[in-house]
Structure formats: structure tokens, C-alpha cells
N, C-alpha and C positions, 0 to 999 in steps of 0.2 A: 741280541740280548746276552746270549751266551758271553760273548767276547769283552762285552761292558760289565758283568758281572768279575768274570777275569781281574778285567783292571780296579776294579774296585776290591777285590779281594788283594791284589798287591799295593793300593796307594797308600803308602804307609804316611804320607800326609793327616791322612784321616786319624793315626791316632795321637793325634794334639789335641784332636776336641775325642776323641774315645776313651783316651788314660786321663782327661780331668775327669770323665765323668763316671768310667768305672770307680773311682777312688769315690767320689760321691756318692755312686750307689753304696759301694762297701760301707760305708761311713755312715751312710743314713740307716740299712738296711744290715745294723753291726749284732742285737741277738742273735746266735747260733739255731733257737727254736723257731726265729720270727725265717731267718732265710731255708730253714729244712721244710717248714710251711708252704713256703712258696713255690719250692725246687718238687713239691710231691711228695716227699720222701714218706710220708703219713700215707698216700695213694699207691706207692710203688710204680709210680709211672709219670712224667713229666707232666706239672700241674695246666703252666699254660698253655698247649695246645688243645687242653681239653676246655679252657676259660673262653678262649679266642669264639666257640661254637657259639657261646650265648649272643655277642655283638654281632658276629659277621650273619649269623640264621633273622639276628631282630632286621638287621638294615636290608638284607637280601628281602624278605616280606614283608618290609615298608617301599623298598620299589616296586616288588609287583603290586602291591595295595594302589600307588599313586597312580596308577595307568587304569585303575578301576573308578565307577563311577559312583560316589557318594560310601568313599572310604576313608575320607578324611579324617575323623576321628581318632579310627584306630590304625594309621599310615601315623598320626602322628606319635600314638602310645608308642609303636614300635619301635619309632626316628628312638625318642627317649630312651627307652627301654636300651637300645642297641648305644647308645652315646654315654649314659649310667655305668654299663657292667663292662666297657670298652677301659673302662681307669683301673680296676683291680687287674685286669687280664694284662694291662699294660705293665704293671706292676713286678707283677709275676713273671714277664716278658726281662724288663731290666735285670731280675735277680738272676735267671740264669744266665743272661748274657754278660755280667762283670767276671763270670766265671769261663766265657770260652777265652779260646787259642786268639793270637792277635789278627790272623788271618779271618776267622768269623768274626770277631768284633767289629772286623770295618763292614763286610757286609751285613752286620745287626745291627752298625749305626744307622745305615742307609732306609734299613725293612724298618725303624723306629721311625725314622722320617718323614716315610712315606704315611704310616700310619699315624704320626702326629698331625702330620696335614688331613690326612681322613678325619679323625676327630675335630678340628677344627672346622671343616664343610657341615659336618651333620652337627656340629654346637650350632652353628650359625645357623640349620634348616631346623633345629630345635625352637630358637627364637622366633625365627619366621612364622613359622606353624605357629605358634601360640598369641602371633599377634595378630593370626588371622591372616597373613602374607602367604597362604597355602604353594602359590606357584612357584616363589621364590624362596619356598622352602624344599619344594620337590627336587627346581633345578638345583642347588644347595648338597640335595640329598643325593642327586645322582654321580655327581664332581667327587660327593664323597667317596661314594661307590668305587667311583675309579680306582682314587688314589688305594682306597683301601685294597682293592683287588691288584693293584701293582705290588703295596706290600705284601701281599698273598704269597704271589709270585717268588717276591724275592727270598721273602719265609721259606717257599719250597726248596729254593736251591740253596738254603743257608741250612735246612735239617735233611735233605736227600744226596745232596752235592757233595756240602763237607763234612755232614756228618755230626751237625749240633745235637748236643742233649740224645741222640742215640745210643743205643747200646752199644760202647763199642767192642766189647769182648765177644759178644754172643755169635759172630759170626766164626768164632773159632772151633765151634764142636762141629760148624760142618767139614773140615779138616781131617776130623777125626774118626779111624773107620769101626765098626763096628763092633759088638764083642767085648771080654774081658780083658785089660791092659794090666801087665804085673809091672807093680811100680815099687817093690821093695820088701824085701822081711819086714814083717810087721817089729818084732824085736830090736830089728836097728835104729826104730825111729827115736828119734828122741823126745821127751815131754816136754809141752807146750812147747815149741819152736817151732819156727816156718820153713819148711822146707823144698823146694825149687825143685821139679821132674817133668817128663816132657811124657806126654804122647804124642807118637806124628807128629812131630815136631811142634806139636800145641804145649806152650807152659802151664802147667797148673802147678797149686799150691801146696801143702800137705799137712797137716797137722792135728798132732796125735794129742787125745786129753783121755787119761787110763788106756781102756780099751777101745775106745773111739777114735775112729781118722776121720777128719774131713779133708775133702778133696776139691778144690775150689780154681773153676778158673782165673788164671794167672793176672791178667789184663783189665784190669781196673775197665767197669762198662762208661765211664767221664769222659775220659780223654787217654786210655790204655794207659796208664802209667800202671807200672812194676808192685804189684801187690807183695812181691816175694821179697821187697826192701821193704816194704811198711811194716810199722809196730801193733802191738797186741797188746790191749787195754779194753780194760771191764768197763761195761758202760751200762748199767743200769742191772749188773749183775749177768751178764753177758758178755763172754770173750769177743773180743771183737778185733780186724785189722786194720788197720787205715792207710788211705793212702800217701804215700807220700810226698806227691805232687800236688794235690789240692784240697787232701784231708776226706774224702770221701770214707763210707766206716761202715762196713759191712761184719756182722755176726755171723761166726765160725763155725754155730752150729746150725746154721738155716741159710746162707747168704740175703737174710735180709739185710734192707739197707735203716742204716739207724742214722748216719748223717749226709747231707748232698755235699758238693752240688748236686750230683747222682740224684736222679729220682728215679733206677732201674736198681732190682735187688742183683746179686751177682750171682752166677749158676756155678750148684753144687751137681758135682756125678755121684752117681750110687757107687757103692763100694759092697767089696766081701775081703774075707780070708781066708785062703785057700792051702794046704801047708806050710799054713805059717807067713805065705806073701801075702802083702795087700793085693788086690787088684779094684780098678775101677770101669765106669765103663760109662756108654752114652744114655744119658737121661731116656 
């Protein structure tokens, strides 16, 4: 599996049907509120993995159901229940995937696949059930199961492997050791502008508003792009940066996240002033 995954993450075949249909998603899915919706950004944490729980927990307790005796009724509520809330979770699935690296797109067209065929097993054990065809809806239900538990899979190594919709800055404050870090006269800093410094060789941000510095790591949590080139625009009366690679838009004075794809806020260090230098340090 390991090695099939591999090649699915290089067939760059795959994206002739992945760039028709990121462009479709973008297209369909084109308000800014309607995709920050979907991305989490209202939750602070990637919406569809937490959507995915509702379909994959109904279908997992419509198969133990079906191997019980005189559980038909409610095996079938469940089948529904799990085939219903499987379409928004899908949904929300697409939005943040037009936004990954082309390397995960191919392996998120594949984990769409597999979970499109799941959905289509437990539609078809949805009918069954309801026509009274119970057996033919169980076996239905369990084919489904599979496929679905294959996209599982591959979902795993498309958010642990390469590192979809994870945080990806946050592994950088383990980098950084302990203690206060002197990152500059507070005096030299300039107003409002973004300024680029290193601890341990970790980038962070800096930027000074009066007497306030925010200290923000460097590394956009989307896909690490360069926070220290993106611009600084008020968004709802909120200074905010953005990124400059796929627009993600975190406020300066909280790292919250105010647009996605990002559904992670960005981490701010505490700060003091000490003779005059800034210094900052580990959360």
C-alpha cells in the first residue's frame, strides 16, 4: 500500500481530471464566506474531519446493528442517517482539497473515489432497506463499509503523510529552546511593518503597532508559505496579514485565523521589554 500510494502521489496523469475539477470546485464554491465556512475558519480547526465522524460512526452502528437480531428498523435509520450527512461532509472535503499542493490533490482525488463509491453502496442499501430487500441492503451496506474504510485509509496518509490541512508552522516552536530570545530595540522597530528575525533558526514575524509588538510565527500553518512577504490589511477593523501564496489571513493582534484555506489560527509568543529590547519567548 505504501508503495501504491507513492505512485499515486507522483501520477501526474491524474491531474487532467484533478485541474478540471479544482477549477469547478473554485467556481462553484467562489463566496469567500461560503469557502472560510467550510475550511473551519469560524471553528479554528479543519471543519471536515470533524463532519466525516457523523457518516462514518452512523454506518459503523448500522453494521453492528445488521448482525443483531430484530434490528432492522433502526440498522436502517442509521444506513440513512450515515448516507444524509456523508454529502455536506463531502462537500467540505472538496473545498479544502482545490486548495492543496498538486502532489495531495492526486492522492485526494483517489480518497474522493473511494468514498464516492462508498456512498453509492450504502444509496443503493438505503433503497433496499426501504423496499423491504433488508439482506440486500446489509450486503450493500457492508461493500460499502469497505470502500469507505479504504478511503479512511487513504485520508490517513493524505493528512499524516503529507501533511494536508495540518498545521504546518506549529512544529516549529519545538525547535526553539527555552527562555527569553532578544529580538531587537524595541526603538528600531518601525510602525506597522513586517519585520523577518530568527530564533534558533525559526522565522518569526514582528510587528510593532505604538507600544505593542506582535511576534508571530513566520510559516503560514496552509502550506508554510512566507508570512514575512504577505501584506497587512484591516479586515473587519483588524490588522491583519495574509498570505501570499493562497491568501490565508491571520490577525496581528491574536493569530487568529479570519480567512482559509487555513482552518488553524497562527501562533503568537509572549513578549516583554527589557532595556529597551524586545524579547520573546515559548508559549
Amino acid at each position: 500500500m505504501r508503495a501504491l500510494l507513492t505512485k499515486i502521489e507522483q501520477n501526474t496523469r491524474l491531474d487532467r481530471v484533478g485541474d478540471r475539477l479544482q477549477r469547478a470546485v473554485q467556481a462553484t464554491l467562489r463566496p469567500q464566506r461560503v469557502r472560510d465556512l467550510l475550511h473551519g475558519v469560524w471553528l479554528g480547526h479543519p471543519l471536515h474531519p470533524a463532519m466525516v465522524q457523523v457518516p462514518v460512526g452512523a454506518w459503523i452502528s448500522a453494521a453492528v446493528l445488521d448482525v443483531l437480531p430484530g434490528q432492522q428498523r433502526a440498522a436502517t435509520t442509521l444506513t440513512t442517517l450515515g448516507t444524509v450527512s456523508a454529502l455536506p461532509a463531502a462537500v467540505a472535503g472538496l473545498n479544502d482539497w482545490a486548495a492543496l499542493a498538486p502532489d495531495q490533490r492526486r492522492v485526494g482525488l483517489v480518497h474522493a473515489a473511494s468514498n464516492t463509491v462508498a456512498l453509492a453502496f450504502y444509496a443503493g442499501s438505503v433503497s433496499a432497506r426501504l423496499r423491504g430487500r433488508h439482506g440486500l441492503g446489509r450486503a450493500l451496506g457492508m461493500m460499502g463499509l469497505g470502500a469507505a474504510s479504504m478511503g479512511a485509509y487513504i485520508g490517513g496518509h493524505l493528512a499524516y503523510k503529507q501533511g494536508a490541512q495540518v498545521n504546518q508552522s506549529i512544529s516549529e516552536l519545538h525547535r526553539m529552546s527555552g527562555g527569553w530570545h532578544p529580538l531587537g530595540d524595541l526603538a528600531a522597530l518601525p510602525q506597522r511593518q513586517l519585520i523577518t528575525r530568527e530564533i534558533d533558526d525559526v522565522s518569526v514575524i514582528l510587528y510593532r503597532h505604538g507600544d505593542d509588538v506582535t511576534v508571530m510565527l513566520e510559516r503560514c500553518p496552509h502550506q508554510s508559505g512566507p508570512l514575512g512577504e504577505g501584506e497587512v490589511q484591516v479586515v473587519d477593523g483588524h490588522e491583519c496579514v495574509v498570505c501570499p501564496w493562497h491568501g490565508s489571513t491571520f490577525r496581528l493582534n491574536g493569530g487568529e485565523v479570519v480567512h482559509g484555506p487555513s482552518g488553524n489560527d497562527q501562533q503568537i509568543l509572549p513578549t516583554r521589554v527589557r532595556a529597551g529590547v524586545l524579547e520573546a519567548r515559548l508559549p
